[in-house]
Biopython code that builds the backbone (N, CA, C, O; Angstrom):
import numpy as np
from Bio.PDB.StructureBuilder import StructureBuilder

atoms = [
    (1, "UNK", "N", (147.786, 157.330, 103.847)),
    (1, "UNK", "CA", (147.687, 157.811, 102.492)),
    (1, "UNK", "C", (147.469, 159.315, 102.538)),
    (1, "UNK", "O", (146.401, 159.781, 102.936)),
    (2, "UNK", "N", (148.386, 160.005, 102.169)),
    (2, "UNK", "CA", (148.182, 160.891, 101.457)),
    (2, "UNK", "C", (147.187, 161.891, 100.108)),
    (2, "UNK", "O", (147.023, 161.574, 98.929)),
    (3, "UNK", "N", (146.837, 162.738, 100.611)),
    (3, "UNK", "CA", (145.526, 162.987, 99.521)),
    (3, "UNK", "C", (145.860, 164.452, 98.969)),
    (3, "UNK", "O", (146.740, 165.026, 99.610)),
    (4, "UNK", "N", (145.422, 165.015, 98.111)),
    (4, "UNK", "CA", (145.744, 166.371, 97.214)),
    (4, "UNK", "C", (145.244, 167.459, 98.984)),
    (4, "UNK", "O", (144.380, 167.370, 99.856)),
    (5, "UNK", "N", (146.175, 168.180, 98.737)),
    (5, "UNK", "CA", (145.671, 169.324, 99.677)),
    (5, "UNK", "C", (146.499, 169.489, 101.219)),
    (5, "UNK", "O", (146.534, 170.367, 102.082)),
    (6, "UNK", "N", (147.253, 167.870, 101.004)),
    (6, "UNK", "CA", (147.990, 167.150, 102.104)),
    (6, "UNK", "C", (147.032, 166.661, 103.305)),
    (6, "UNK", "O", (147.249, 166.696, 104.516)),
    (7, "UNK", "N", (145.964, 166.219, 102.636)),
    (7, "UNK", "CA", (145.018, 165.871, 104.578)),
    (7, "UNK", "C", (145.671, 164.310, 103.962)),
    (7, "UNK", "O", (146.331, 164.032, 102.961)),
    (8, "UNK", "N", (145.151, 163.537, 105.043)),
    (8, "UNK", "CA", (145.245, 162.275, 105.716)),
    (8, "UNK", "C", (144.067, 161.502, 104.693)),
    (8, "UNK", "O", (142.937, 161.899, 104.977)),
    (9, "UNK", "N", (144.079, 160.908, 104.035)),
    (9, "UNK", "CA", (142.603, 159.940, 103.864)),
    (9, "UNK", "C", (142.763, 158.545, 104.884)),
    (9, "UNK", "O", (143.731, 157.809, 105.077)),
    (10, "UNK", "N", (141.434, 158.531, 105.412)),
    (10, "UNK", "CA", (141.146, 157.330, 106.138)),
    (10, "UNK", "C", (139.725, 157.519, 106.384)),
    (10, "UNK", "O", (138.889, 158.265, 105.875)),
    (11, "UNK", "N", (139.667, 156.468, 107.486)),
    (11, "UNK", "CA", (138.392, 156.507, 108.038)),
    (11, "UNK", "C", (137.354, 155.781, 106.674)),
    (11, "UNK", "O", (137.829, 155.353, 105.623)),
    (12, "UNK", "N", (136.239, 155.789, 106.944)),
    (12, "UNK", "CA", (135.322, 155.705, 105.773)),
    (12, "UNK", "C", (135.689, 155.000, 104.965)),
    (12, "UNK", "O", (135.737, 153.789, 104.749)),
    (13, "UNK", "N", (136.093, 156.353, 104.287)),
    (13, "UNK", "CA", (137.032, 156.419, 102.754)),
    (13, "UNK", "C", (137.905, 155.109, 102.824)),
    (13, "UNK", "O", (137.615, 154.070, 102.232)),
    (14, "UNK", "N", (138.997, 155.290, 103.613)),
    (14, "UNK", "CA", (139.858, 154.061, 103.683)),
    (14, "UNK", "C", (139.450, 152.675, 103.481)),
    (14, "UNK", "O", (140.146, 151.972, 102.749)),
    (15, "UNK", "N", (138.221, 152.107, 104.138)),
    (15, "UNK", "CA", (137.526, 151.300, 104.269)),
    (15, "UNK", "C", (136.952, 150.845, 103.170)),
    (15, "UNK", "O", (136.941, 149.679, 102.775)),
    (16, "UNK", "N", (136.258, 152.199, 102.457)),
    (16, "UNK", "CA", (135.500, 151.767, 100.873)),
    (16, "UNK", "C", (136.637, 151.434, 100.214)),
    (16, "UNK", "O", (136.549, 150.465, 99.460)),
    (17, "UNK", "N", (137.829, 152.063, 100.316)),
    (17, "UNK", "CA", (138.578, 151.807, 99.130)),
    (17, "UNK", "C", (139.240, 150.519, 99.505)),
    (17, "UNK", "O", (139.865, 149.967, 98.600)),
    (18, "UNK", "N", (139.216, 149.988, 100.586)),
    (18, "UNK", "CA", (139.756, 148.611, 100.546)),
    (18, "UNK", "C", (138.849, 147.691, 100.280)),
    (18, "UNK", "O", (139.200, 146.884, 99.421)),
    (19, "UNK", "N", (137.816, 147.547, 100.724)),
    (19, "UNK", "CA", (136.889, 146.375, 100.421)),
    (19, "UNK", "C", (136.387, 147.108, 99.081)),
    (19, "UNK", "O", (135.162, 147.041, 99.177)),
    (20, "UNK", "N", (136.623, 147.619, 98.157)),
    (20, "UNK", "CA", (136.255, 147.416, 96.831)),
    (20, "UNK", "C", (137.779, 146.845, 96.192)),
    (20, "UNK", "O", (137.630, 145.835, 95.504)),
    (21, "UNK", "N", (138.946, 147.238, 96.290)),
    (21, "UNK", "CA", (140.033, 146.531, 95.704)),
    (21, "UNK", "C", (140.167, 145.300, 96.378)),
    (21, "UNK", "O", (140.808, 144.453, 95.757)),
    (22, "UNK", "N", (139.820, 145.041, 97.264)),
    (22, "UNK", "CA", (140.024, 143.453, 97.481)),
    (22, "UNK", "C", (138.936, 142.343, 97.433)),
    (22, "UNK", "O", (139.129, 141.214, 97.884)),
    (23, "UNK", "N", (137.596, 142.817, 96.759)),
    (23, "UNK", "CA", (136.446, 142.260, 96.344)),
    (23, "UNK", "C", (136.857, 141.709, 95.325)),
    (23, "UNK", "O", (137.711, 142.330, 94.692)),
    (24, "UNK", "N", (136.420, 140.392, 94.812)),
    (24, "UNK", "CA", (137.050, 139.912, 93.419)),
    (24, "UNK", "C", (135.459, 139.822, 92.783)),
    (24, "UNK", "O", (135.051, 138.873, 92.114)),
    (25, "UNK", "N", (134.843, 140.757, 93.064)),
    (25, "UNK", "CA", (133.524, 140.738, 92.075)),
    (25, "UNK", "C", (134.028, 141.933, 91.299)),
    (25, "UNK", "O", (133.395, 142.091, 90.255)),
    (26, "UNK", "N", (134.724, 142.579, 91.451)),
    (26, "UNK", "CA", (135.274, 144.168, 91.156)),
    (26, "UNK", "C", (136.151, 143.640, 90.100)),
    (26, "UNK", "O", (136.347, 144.291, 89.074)),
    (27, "UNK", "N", (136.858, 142.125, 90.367)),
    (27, "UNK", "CA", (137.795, 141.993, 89.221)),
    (27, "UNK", "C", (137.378, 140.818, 88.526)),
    (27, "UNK", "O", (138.293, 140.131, 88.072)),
    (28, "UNK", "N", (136.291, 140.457, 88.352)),
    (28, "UNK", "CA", (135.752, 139.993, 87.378)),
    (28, "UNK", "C", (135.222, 138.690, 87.739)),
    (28, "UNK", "O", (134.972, 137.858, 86.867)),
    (29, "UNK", "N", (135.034, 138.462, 88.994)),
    (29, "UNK", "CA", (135.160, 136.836, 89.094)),
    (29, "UNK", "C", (133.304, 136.711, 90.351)),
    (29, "UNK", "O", (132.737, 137.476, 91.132)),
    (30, "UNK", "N", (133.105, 135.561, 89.925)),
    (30, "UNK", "CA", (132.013, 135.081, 90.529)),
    (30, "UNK", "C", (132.431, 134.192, 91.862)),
    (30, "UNK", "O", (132.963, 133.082, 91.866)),
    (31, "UNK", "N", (132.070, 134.930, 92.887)),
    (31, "UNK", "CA", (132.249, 134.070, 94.207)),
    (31, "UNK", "C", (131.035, 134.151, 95.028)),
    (31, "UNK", "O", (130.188, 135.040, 95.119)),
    (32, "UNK", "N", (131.191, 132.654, 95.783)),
    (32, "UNK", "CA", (130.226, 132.411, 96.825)),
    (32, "UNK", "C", (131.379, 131.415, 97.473)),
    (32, "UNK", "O", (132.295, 130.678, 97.110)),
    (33, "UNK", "N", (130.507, 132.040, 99.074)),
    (33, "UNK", "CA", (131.657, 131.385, 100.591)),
    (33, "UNK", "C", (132.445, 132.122, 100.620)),
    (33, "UNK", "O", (133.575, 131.639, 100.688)),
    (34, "UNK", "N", (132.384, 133.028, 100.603)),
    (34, "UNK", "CA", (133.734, 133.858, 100.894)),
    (34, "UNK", "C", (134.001, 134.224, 102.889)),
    (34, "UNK", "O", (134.993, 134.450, 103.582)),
    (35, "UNK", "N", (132.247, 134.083, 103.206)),
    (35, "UNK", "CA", (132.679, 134.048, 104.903)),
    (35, "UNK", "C", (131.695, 132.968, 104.855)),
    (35, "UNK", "O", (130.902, 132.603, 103.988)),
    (36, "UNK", "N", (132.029, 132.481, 106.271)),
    (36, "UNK", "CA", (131.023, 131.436, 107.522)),
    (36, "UNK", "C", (130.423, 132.046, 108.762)),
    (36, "UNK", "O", (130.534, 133.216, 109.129)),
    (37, "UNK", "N", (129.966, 131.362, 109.170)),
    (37, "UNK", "CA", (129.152, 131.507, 110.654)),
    (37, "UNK", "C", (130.120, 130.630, 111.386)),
    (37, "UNK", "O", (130.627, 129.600, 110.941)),
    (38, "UNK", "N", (130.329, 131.211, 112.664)),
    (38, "UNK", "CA", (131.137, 130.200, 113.976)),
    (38, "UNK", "C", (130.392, 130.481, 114.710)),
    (38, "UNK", "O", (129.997, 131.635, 114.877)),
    (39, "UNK", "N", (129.897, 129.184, 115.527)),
    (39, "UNK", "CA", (129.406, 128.996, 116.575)),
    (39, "UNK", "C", (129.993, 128.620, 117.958)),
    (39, "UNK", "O", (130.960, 127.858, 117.962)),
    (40, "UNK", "N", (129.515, 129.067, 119.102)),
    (40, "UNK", "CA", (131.006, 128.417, 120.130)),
    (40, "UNK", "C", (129.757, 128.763, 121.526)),
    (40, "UNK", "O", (128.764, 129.491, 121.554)),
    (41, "UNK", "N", (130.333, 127.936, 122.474)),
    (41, "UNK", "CA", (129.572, 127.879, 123.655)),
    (41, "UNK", "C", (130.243, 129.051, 124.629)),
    (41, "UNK", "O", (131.377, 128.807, 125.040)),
    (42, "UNK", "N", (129.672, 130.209, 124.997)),
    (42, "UNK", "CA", (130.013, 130.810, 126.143)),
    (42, "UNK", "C", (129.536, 131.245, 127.314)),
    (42, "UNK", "O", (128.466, 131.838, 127.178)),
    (43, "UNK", "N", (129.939, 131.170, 128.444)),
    (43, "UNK", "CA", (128.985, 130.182, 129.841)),
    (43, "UNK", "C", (127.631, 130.247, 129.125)),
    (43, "UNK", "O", (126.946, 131.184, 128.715)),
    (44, "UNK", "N", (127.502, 129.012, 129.123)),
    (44, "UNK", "CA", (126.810, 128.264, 128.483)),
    (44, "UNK", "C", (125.848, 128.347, 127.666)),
    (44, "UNK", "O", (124.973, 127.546, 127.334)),
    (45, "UNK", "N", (126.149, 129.665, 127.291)),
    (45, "UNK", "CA", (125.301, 130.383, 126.048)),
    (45, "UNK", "C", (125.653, 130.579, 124.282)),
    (45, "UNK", "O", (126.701, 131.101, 123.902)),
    (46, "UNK", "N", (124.711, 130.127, 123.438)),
    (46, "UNK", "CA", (125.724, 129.883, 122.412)),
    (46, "UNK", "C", (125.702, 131.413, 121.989)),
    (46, "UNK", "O", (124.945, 132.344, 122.262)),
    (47, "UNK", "N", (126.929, 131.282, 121.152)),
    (47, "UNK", "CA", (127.206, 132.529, 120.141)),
    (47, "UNK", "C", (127.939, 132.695, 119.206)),
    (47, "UNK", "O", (129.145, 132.494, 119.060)),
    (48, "UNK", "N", (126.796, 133.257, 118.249)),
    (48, "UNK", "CA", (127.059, 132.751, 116.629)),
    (48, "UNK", "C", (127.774, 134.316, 116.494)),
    (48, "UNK", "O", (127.365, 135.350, 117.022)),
    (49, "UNK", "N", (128.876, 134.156, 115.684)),
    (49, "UNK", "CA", (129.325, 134.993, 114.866)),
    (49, "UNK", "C", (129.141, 135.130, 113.328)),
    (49, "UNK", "O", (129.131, 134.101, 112.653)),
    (50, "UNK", "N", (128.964, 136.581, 112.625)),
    (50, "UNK", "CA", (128.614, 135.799, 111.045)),
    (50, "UNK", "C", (129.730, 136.473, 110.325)),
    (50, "UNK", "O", (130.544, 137.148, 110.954)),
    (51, "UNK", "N", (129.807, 136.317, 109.002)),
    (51, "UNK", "CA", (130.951, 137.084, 108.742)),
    (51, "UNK", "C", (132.592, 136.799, 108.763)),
    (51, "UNK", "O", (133.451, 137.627, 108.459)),
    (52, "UNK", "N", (132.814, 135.465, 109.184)),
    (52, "UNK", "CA", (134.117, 135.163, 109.864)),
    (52, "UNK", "C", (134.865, 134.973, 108.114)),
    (52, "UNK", "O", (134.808, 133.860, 107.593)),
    (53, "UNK", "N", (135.434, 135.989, 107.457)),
    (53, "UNK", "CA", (136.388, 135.615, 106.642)),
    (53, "UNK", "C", (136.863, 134.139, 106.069)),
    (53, "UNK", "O", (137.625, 133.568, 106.849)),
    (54, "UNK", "N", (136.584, 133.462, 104.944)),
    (54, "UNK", "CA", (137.740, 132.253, 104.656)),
    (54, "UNK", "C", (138.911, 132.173, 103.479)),
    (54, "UNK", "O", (138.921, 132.679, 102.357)),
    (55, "UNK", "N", (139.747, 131.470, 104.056)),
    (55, "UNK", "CA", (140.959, 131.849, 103.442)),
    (55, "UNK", "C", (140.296, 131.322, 101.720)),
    (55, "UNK", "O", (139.330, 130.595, 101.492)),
    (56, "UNK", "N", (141.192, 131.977, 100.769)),
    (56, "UNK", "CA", (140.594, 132.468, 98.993)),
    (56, "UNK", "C", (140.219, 130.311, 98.808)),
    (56, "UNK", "O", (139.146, 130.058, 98.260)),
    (57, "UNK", "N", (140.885, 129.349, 99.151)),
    (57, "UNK", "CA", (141.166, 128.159, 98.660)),
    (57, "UNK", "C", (139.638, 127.469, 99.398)),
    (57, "UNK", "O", (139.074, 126.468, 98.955)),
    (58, "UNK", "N", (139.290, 128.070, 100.293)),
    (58, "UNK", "CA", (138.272, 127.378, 101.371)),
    (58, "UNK", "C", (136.977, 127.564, 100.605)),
    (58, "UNK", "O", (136.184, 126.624, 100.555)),
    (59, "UNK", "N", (136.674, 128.872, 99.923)),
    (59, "UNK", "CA", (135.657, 129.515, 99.300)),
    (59, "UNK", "C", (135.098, 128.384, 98.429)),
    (59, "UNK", "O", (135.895, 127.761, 97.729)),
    (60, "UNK", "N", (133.734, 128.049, 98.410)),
    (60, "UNK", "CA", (132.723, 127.191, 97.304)),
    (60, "UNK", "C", (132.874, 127.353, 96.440)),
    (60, "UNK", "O", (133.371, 126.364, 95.899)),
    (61, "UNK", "N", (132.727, 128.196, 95.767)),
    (61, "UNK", "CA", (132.910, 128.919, 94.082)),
    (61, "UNK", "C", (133.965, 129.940, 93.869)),
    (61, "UNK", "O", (134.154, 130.887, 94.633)),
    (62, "UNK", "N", (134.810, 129.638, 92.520)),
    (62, "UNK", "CA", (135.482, 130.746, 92.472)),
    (62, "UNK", "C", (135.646, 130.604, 90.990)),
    (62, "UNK", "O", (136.451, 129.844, 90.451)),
    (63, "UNK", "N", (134.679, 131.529, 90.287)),
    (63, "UNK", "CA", (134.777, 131.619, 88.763)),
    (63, "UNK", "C", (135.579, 132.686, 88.431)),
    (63, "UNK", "O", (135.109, 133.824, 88.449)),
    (64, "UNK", "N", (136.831, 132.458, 88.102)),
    (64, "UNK", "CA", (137.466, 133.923, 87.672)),
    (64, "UNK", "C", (137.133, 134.234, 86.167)),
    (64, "UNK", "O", (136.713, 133.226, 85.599)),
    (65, "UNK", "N", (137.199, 135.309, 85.386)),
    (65, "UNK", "CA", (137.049, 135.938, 84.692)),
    (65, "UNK", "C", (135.408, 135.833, 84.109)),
    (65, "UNK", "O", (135.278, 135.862, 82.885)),
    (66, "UNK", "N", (134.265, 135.720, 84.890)),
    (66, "UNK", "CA", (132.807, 135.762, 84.918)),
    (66, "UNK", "C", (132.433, 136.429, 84.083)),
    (66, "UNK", "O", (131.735, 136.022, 83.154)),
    (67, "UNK", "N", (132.960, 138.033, 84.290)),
    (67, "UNK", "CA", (132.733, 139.217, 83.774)),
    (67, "UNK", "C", (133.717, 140.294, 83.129)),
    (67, "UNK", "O", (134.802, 140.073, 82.591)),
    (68, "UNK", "N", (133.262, 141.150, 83.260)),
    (68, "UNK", "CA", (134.561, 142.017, 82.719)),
    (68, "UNK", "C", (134.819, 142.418, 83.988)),
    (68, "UNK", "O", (133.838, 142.223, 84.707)),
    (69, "UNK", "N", (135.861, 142.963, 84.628)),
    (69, "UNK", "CA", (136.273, 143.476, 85.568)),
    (69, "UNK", "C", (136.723, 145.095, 85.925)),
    (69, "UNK", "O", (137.278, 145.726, 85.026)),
    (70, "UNK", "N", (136.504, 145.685, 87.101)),
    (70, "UNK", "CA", (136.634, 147.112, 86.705)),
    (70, "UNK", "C", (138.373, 147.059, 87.440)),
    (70, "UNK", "O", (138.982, 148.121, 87.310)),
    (71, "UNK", "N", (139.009, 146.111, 88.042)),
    (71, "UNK", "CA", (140.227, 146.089, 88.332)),
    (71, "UNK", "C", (140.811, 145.079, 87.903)),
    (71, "UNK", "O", (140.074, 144.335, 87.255)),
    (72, "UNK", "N", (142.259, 144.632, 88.050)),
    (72, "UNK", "CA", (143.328, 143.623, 87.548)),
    (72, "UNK", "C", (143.104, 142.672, 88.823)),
    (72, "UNK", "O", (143.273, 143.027, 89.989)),
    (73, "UNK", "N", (142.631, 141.206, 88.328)),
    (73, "UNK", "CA", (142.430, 140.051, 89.479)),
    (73, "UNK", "C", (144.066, 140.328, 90.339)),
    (73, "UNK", "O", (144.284, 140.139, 91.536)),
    (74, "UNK", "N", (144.757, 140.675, 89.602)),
    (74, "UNK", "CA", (146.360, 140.607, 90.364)),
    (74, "UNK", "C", (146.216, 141.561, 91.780)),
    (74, "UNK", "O", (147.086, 141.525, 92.650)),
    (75, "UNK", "N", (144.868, 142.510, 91.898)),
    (75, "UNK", "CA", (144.896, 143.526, 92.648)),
    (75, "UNK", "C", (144.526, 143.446, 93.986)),
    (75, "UNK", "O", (144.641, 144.234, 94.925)),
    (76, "UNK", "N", (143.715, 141.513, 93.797)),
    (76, "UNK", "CA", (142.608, 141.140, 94.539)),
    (76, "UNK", "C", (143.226, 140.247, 95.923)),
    (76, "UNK", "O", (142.448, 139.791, 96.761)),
]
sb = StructureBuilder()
sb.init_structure("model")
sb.init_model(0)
sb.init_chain("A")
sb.init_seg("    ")
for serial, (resi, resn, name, xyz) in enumerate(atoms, 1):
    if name == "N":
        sb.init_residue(resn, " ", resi, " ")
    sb.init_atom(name, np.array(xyz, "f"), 0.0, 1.0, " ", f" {name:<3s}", serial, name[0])
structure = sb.get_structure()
């Protein structure tokens, strides 16, 4: 992406601006489950990961239009 002045935006920036457009609390909707915990044995030690992403259908709750939204759910 391109930014006024011609620098590069990324980094950071890049980052905020994606996980706020692809948050669907941003577009109006009430979610819970959106990640899990995986657990897995490695030599023979367990290890939990947290955070592991689930696909939009897997998620517990998904109230769309909760709130007002500061983006278009289409964005999400």
């Amino acid at each position: 992406m391109v930014l006024r002045g011609g620098r590069c935006g990324g980094g950071r920036r890049a980052t905020t601006r994606h996980r706020l457009l692809t948050n669907p609390v941003y577009a109006g909707a009430y979610v819970f489950g959106r990640t899990a915990t995986r657990t897995r044995v490695e030599d023979g030690r367990k290890v939990v990961t947290h955070g592991v992403a689930r696909r939009r259908e897997d998620w517990a709750v998904l109230i769309r239009d909760h709130h007002d939204g500061y983006i278009s759910w289409y964005r999400v």
